[in-house]
N, C-alpha and C positions, 0 to 999 in steps of 0.2 A: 218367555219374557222378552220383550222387545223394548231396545230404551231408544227414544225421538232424541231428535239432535236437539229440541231446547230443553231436554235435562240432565242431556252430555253437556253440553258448551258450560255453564255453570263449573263443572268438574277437571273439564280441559283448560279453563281460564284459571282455577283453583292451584292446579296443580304449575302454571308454567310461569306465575307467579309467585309460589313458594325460592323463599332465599336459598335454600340449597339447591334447591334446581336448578337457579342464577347461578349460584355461586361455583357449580360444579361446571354449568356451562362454559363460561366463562376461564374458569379453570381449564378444561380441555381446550378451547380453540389458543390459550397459550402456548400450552405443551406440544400441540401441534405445530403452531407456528416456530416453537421454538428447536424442533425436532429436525422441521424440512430446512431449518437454517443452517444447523448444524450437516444435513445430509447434500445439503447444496455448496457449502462453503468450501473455497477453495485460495490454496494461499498465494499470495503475490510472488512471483518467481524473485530471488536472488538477486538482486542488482549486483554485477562484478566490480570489484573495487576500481578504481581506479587509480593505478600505479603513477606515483608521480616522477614525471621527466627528471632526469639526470641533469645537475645544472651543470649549461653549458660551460665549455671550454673558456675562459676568457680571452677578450682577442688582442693578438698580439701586439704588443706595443711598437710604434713606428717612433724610426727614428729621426727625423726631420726636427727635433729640437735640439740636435747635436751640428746642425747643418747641415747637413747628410756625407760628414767626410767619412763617420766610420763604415755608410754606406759603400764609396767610393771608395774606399782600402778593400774593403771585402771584396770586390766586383775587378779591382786589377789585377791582374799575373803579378804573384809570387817569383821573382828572379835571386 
């Protein structure tokens, strides 16, 4: 028994049209897809925190609104 291909094709189109065929189709190339996501994914490396600066020293206050005598005491000999 010998079947022609215009009494297959009827049967081939039957069949790749049926909804479970669809549906399982369809089903596999998610599961697929959703498989080589999971096998290809890979995580973002760790950003290191960034430690915040020590705040600065505050700068020392000048004396130039005293006139600068206690300046000039400091800076003469001690007799």
């Amino acid at each position: 028994m010998k079947i022609d291909f215009k009494e297959l094709l009827p049967v081939i189109l039957g069949v790749i049209k049926d909804w479970r065929v669809i549906v399982i189709v369809v089903t596999m190339i998610l599961v697929i897809a959703f498989t080589k996501f999971i096998v290809n994914y890979e995580k973002k490396p760790k950003r290191p925190k960034l430690k915040k600066k020590p705040a600065a020293a505050p700068a020392p206050k000048q004396e130039a609104a005293e006139g600068g005598k206690a300046a000039a005491a400091a800076e003469a000999p001690a007799e």
